[in-house]
C-alpha positions as CSV (number, residue, x, y, z in Angstrom):
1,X,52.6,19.8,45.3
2,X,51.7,20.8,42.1
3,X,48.7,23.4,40.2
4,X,46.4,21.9,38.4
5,X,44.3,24.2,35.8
6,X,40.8,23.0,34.3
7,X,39.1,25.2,32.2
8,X,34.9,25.0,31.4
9,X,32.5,26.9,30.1
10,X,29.0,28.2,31.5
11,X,26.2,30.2,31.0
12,X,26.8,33.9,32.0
13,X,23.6,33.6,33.8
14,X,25.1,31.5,36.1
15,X,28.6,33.4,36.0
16,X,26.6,36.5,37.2
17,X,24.7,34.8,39.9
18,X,28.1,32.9,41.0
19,X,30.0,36.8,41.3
20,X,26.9,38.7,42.5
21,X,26.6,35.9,45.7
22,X,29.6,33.8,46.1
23,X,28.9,32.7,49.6
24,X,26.0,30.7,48.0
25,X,28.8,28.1,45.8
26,X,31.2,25.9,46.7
27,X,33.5,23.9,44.6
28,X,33.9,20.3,45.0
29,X,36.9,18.3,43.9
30,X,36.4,14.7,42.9
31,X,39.5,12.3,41.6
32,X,39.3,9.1,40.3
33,X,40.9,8.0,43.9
34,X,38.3,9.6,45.8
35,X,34.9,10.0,43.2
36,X,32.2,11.6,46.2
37,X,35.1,14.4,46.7
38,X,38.4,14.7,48.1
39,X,38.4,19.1,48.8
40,X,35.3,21.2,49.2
41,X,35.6,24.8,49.6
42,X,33.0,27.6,50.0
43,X,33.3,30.4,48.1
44,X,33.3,34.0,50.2
């Protein structure tokens, strides 16, 4: 159990398109364990 925080930047274009339709991103997590993804998770 743990958090993990990562911070990065991006262009508010994106930022805007990301909070104006969610449902159209995921996030994928990748680790040096598992490199094609270990967690995806659709936005809403």
């Amino acid at each position: 159990t743990g958090l993990i925080v990562e911070r990065t930047t991006t262009d508010p274009a994106l930022a805007a398109a990301i909070l104006a339709r969610p449902e159209n991103y995921y996030v994928n997590v990748h680790t040096a364990a598992c490199p094609t993804g270990t967690i995806r998770g659709q936005l809403a």
